[in-house]
C-alpha positions as CSV (number, residue, x, y, z in Angstrom):
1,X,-4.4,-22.5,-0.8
2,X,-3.8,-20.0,2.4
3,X,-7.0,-21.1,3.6
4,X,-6.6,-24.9,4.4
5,X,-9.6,-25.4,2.9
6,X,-9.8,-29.2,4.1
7,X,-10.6,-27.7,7.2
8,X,-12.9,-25.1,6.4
9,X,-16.5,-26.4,6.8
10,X,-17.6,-24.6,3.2
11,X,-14.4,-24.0,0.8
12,X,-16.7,-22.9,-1.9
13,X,-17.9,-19.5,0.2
14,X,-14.0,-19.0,0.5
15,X,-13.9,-19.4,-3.1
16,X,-16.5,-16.8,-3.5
17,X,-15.4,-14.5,-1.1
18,X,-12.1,-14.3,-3.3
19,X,-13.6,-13.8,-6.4
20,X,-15.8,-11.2,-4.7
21,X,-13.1,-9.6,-3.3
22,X,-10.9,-9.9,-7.0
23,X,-13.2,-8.4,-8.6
24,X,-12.9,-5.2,-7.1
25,X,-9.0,-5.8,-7.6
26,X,-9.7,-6.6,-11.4
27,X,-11.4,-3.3,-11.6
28,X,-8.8,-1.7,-9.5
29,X,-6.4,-3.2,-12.0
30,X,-7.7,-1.7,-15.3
31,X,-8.6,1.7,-13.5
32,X,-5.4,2.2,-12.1
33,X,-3.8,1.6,-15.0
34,X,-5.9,4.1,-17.2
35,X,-5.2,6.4,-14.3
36,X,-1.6,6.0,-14.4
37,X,-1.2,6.0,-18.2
38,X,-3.1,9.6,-18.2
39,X,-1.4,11.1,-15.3
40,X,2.4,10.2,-16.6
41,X,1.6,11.6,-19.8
42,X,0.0,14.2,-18.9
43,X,2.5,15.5,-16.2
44,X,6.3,15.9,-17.1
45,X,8.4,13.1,-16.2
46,X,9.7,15.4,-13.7
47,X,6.7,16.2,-12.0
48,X,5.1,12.8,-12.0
49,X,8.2,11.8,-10.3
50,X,7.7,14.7,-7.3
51,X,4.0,13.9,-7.0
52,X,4.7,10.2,-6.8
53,X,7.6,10.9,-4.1
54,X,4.9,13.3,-2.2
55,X,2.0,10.8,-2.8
56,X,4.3,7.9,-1.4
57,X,5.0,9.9,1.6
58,X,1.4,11.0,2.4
59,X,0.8,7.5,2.2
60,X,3.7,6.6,5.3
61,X,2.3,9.7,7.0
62,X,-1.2,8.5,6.7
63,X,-0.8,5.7,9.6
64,X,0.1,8.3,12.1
65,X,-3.7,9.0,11.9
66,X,-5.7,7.8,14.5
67,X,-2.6,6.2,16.1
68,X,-3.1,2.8,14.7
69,X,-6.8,2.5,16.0
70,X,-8.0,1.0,12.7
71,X,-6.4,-2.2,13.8
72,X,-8.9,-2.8,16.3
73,X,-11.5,-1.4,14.2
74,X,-10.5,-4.1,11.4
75,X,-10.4,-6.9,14.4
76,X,-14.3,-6.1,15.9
77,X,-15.6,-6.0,12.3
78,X,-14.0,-9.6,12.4
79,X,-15.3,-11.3,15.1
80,X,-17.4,-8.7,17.1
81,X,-19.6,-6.4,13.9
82,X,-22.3,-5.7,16.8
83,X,-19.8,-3.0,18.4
84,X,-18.4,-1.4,15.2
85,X,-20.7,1.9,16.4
86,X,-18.7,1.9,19.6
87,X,-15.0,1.3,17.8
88,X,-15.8,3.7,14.8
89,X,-16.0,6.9,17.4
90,X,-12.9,5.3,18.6
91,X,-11.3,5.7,15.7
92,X,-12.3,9.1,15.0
93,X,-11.7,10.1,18.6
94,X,-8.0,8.7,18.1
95,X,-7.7,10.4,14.7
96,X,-8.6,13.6,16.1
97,X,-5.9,13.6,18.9
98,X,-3.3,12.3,16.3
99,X,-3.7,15.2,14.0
100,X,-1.2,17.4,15.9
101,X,1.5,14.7,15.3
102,X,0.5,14.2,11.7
103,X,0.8,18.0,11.1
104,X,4.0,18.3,12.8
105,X,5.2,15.0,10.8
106,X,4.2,16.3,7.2
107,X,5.9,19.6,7.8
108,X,9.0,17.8,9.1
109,X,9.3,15.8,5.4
110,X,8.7,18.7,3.8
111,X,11.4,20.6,4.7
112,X,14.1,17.5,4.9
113,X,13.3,16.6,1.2
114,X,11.0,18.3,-0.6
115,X,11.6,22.3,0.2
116,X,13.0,23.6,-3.3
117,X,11.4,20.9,-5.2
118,X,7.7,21.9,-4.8
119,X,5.6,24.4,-3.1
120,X,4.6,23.5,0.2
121,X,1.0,24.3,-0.4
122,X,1.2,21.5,-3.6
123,X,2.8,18.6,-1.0
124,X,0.0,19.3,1.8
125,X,-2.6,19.1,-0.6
126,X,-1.0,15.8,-1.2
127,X,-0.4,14.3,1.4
128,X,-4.4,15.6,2.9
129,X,-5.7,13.5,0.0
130,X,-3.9,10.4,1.1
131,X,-3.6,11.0,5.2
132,X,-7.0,12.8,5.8
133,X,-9.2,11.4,3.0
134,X,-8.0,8.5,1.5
135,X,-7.2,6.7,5.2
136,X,-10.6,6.8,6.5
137,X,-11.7,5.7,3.2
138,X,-9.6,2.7,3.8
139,X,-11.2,2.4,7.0
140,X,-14.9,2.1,5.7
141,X,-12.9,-0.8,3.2
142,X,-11.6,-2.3,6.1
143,X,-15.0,-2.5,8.1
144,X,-17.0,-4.3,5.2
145,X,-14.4,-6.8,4.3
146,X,-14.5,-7.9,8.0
147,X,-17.5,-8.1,8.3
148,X,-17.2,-10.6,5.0
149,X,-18.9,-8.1,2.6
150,X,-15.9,-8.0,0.4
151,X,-18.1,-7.1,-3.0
152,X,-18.7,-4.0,-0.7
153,X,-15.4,-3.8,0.0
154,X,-14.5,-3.9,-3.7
155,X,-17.1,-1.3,-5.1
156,X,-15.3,1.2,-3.0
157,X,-11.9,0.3,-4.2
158,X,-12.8,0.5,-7.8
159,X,-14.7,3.9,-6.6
160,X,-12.1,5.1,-5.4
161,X,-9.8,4.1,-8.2
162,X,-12.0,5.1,-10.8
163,X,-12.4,9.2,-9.0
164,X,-8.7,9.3,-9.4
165,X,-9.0,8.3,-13.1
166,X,-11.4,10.7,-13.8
167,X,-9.1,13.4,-12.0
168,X,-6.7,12.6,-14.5
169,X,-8.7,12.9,-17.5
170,X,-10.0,16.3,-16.4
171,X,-6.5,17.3,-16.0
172,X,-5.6,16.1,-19.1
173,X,-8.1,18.0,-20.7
174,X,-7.7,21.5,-19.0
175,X,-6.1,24.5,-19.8
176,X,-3.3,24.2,-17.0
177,X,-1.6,21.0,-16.4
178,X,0.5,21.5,-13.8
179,X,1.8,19.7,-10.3
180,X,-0.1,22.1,-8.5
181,X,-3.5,21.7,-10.9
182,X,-3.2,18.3,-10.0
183,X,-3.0,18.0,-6.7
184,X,-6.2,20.2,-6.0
185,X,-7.7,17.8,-8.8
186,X,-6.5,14.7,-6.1
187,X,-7.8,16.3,-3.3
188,X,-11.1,16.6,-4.6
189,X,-11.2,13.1,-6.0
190,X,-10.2,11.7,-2.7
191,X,-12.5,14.3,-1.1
192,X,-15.9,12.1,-3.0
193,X,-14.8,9.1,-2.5
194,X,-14.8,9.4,1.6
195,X,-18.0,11.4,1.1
196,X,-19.6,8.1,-0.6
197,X,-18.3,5.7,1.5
198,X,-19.9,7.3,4.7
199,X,-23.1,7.8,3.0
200,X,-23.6,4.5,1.4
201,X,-20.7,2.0,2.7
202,X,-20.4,2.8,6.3
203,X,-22.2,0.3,8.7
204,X,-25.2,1.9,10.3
205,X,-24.6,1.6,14.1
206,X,-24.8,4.1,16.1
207,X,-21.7,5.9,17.1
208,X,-20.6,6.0,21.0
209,X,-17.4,6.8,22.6
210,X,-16.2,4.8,25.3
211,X,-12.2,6.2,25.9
212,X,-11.1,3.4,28.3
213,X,-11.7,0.9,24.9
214,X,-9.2,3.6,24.0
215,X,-6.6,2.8,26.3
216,X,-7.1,-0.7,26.8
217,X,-6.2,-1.4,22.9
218,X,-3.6,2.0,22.8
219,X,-0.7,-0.3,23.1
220,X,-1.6,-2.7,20.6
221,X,-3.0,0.5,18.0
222,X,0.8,2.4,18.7
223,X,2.4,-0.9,18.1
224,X,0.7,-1.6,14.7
225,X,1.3,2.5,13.6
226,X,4.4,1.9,14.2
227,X,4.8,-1.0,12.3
228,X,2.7,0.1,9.7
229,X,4.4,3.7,9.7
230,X,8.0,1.2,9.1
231,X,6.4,-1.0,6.6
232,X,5.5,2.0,4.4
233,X,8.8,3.4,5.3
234,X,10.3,-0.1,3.7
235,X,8.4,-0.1,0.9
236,X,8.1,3.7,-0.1
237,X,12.0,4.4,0.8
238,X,13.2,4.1,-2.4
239,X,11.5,6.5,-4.1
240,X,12.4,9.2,-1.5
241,X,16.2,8.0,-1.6
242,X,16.0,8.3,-5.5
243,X,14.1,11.8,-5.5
244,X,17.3,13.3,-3.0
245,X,19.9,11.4,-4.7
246,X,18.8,11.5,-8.1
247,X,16.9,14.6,-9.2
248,X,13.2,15.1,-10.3
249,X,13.8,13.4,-13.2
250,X,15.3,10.1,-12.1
251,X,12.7,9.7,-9.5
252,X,10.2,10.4,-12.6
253,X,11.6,7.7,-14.0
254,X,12.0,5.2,-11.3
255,X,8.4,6.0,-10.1
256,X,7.1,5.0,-13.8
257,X,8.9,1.7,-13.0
258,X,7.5,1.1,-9.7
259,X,4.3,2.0,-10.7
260,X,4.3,-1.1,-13.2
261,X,5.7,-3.1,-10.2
262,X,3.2,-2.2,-8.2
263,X,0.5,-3.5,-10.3
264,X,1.4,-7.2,-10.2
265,X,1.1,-6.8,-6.2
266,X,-3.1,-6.1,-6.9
267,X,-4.5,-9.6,-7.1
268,X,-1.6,-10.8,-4.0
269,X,-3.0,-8.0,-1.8
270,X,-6.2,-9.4,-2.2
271,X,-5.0,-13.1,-1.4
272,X,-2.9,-11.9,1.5
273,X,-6.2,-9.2,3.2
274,X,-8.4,-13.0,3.2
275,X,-5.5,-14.7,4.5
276,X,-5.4,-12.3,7.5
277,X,-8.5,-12.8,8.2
278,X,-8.2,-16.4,8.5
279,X,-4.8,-16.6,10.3
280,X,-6.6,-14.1,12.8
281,X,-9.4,-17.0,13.4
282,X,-7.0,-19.9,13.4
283,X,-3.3,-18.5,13.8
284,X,-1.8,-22.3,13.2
285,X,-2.8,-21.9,9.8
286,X,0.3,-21.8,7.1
287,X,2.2,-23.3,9.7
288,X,3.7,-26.1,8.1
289,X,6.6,-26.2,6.1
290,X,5.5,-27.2,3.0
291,X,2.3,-24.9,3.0
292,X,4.8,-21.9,3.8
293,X,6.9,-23.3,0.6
294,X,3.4,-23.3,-1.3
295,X,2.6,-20.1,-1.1
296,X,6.2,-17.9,-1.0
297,X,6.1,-19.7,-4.7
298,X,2.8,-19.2,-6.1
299,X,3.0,-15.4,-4.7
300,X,6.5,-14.7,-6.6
301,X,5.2,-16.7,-9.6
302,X,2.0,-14.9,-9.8
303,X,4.2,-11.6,-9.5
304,X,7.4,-12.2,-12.2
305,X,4.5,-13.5,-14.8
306,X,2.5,-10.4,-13.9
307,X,5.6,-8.6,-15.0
308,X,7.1,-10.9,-17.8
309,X,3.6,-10.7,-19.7
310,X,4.3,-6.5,-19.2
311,X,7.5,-6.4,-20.4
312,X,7.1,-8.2,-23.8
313,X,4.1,-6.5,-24.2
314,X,6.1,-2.8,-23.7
315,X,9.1,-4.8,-25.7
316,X,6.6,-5.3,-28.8
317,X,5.1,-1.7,-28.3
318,X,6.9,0.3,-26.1
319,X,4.9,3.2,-27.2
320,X,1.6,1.4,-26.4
321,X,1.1,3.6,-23.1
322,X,2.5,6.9,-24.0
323,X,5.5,8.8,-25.0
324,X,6.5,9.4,-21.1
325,X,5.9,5.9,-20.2
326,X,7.9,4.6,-23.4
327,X,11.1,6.2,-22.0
328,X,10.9,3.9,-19.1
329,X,9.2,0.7,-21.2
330,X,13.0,-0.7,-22.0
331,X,14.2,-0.8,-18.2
332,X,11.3,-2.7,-17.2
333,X,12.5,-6.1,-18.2
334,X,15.5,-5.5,-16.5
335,X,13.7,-5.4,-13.2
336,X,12.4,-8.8,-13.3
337,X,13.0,-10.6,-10.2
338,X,11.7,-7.3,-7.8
339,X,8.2,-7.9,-7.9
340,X,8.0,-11.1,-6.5
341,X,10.2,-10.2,-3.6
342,X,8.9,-7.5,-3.1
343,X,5.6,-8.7,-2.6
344,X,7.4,-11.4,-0.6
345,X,8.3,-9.4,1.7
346,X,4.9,-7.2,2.1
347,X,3.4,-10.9,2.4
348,X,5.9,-11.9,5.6
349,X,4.7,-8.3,7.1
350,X,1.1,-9.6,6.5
351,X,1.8,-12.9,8.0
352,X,2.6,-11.1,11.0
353,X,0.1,-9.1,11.6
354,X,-2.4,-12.1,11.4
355,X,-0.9,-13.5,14.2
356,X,-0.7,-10.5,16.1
357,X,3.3,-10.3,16.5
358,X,3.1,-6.4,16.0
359,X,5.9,-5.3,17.9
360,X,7.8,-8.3,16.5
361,X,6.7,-7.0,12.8
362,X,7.7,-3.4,13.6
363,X,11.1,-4.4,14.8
364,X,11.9,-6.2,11.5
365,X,10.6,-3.6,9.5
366,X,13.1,-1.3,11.0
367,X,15.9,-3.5,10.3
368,X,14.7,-3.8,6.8
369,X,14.3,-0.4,6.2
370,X,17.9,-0.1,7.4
371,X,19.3,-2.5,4.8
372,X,17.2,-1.2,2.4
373,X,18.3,2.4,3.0
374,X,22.0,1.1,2.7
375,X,21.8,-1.0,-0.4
376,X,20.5,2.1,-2.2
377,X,22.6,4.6,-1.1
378,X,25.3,2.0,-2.7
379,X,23.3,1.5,-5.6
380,X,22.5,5.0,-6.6
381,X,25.8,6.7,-5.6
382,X,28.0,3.8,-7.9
383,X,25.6,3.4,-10.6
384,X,25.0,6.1,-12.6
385,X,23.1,4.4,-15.5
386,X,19.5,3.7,-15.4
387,X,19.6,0.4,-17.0
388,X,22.6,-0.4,-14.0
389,X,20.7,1.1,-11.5
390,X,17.4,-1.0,-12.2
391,X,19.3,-4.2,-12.9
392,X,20.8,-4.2,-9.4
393,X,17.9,-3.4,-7.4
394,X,17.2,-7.1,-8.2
395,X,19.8,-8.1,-6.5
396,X,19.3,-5.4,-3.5
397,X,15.6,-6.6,-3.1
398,X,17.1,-10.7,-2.7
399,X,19.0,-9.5,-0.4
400,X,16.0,-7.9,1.2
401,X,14.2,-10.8,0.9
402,X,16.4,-13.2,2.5
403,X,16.5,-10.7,5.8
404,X,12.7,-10.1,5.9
405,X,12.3,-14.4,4.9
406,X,14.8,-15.2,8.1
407,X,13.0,-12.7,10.6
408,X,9.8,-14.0,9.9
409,X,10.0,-17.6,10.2
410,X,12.5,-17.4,13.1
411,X,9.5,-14.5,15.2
412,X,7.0,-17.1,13.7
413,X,8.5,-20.0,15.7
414,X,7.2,-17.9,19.1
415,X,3.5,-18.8,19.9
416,X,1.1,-16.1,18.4
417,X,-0.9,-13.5,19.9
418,X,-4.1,-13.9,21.1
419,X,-6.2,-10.9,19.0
């Protein structure tokens, strides 16, 4: 597959290696569903559609932390695990300067979309759980699958998964069960999951700061938080553009949609996080033509039968995962093709990064977001019907695709950077 695995020495430890890292995205995968299916019925349509909106943008804001420094973290855990001590207090170094800009950022989105919608207090408690304690759980995920301990890795996924799900359930079962329940329920979710992953999945090295490792890799880390802070932009646009275009309610709706999306890109992420690492080791890997071909069509077949098997299933029984969920169940069908180019295109930012074209990646993300931001503008202010609405984002997201496709093999034809 991604891998070349003629010539890899031992194609059956990348084999394992997969499965070990697939298994946490199996567990993910049932987790994240039960989490999802509680939380949209629990919450009103409306306000599952605000928290996904503020969740979505804590998520964007979250790669301001540190500025991009977890790049270089991820890259020493690669090739270099003896100095992960020394690039840990790097990244919590960076992290601490960063927080005035993340501050600053979050209160900036607040007011530009979500003042009105949802009290302020509600959104920061958000977007802390996904910026301040989700992110450097990330991190501690990042470290071990470097370092190849991807079961590691995948325990702390599932973890992490799995403290979300039970924040669900417990607001399911409590007395109040609204936005602003929830999002202290998130926080504190996201609050045990960094606390186990220092104690028990954090390398033990010991930690030294050395700020000129700082600077010499700042250009690199700003380059990659910007192009991750413009991938998240690309990919998390729509449900912003939805929420201040469309009400609450639409964006409740859309977000349910998404959500289902989103859960055929699981098992890709995992393919695409090993194939980073092994572009990053040998960047003339999926070079050639016809391995390029292979694997933009297992990736979008893997994705539209993700979704197909979905569809009939909610077609059969739309009420199979709750009254709120069922409201949405009919328009999923309709949005067939956007999986698989969606993940396409998350796949060409991956490509990439492997090869350490950051600047090159941010600079296409830009552009996409731009098309992106224009197709639904067009989209939501001619289509007022949901089914419409859904059945064209198809046709926005080829579009999409067919940019992000002709960026990425053109910036991939200039030799790739050493990392």
């Amino acid at each position: 597959m991604a891998f070349n695995l003629q010539a890899i020495a031992n194609p059956g430890r990348v084999v394992r290696d997969y499965l070990a890292a697939l298994s946490g995205s199996g567990g993910r995968l049932v987790f994240s569903l039960l989490y999802f299916v509680v939380l949209a019925n629990t919450l009103s349509i409306a306000e599952f559609g605000l928290f996904a909106t503020a969740s979505a943008t804590g998520v964007v804001l979250s790669r301001i932390l540190s500025f991009g420094y977890v790049s270089p973290l991820y890259r020493i855990a690669t090739v270099r695990p003896s100095l992960i001590g020394t690039y840990t207090a790097g990244f919590l170094f960076m992290s601490l300067l960063s927080l005035p800009v993340l501050a600053i950022a979050a209160y900036a989105m607040f007011e530009l979309v979500f003042a009105g919608q949802m009290a302020i207090l509600t959104f920061l408690l958000i977007v802390g759980a996904e910026a301040l304690l989700w992110r450097p759980t990330e991190a501690v995920i990042i470290v071990n699958n470097g370092m190849g301990r991807f079961g590691r890795g995948a325990i702390l996924v599932v973890a992490g998964t799995v403290m979300r799900a039970l924040a669900a359930l417990a607001l399911m079962l409590s007395a109040s069960q609204t936005l602003a329940d929830w999002a202290l329920l998130y926080l504190l979710a996201n609050a045990a999951v960094l606390a186990l992953a220092v104690v028990a999945f954090q390398p033990r090295q010991r930690l030294r700061l050395r700020p000129r490792l700082c600077l010499r890799h700042l250009r690199d880390s700003l380059s990659v938080c910007l192009s991750d802070i413009l991938f998240y932009v690309q990919m998390e646009l729509d449900k912003l553009m939805v929420l201040a275009l469309g009400g609450a309610q639409l964006a409740g709706i859309y977000a349910i949609i998404m959500r289902l999306v989103d859960l055929t890109a699981v098992p890709i992420r995992t393919f695409s996080m090993m194939l980073v690492q092994s572009i990053m080791k040998r960047p003339d890997r999926a070079s050639a033509l016809s391995t390029r071909a292979l694997l933009e069509v297992g990736v979008f077949a893997v994705s539209t039968l993700g979704i197909s098997a979905l569809a009939l299933i909610l077609h059969i029984r739309p009420g199979l995962l709750g009254a709120n969920i069922a409201q949405a169940a009919p328009l999923v069908l309709l949005a067939l093709l956007v999986p698989g180019l969606r993940n396409l295109v998350e796949y060409h930012a991956e490509l990439l990064y492997a090869r350490g074209q950051t600047l090159v990646r941010a600079f296409n993300l830009a552009l996409l977001a731009g098309v992106k931001a224009v197709l639904l503008a067009w989209i939501l202010t001619l289509f007022t019907a949901e089914a419409e609405m859904v059945l064209w984002l198809n046709g926005a997201f080829a579009v999409i695709y067919a940019a992000s496709a002709l960026l990425t093999y053109t910036a991939m034809r200039m030799p790739a950077r050493p990392l």
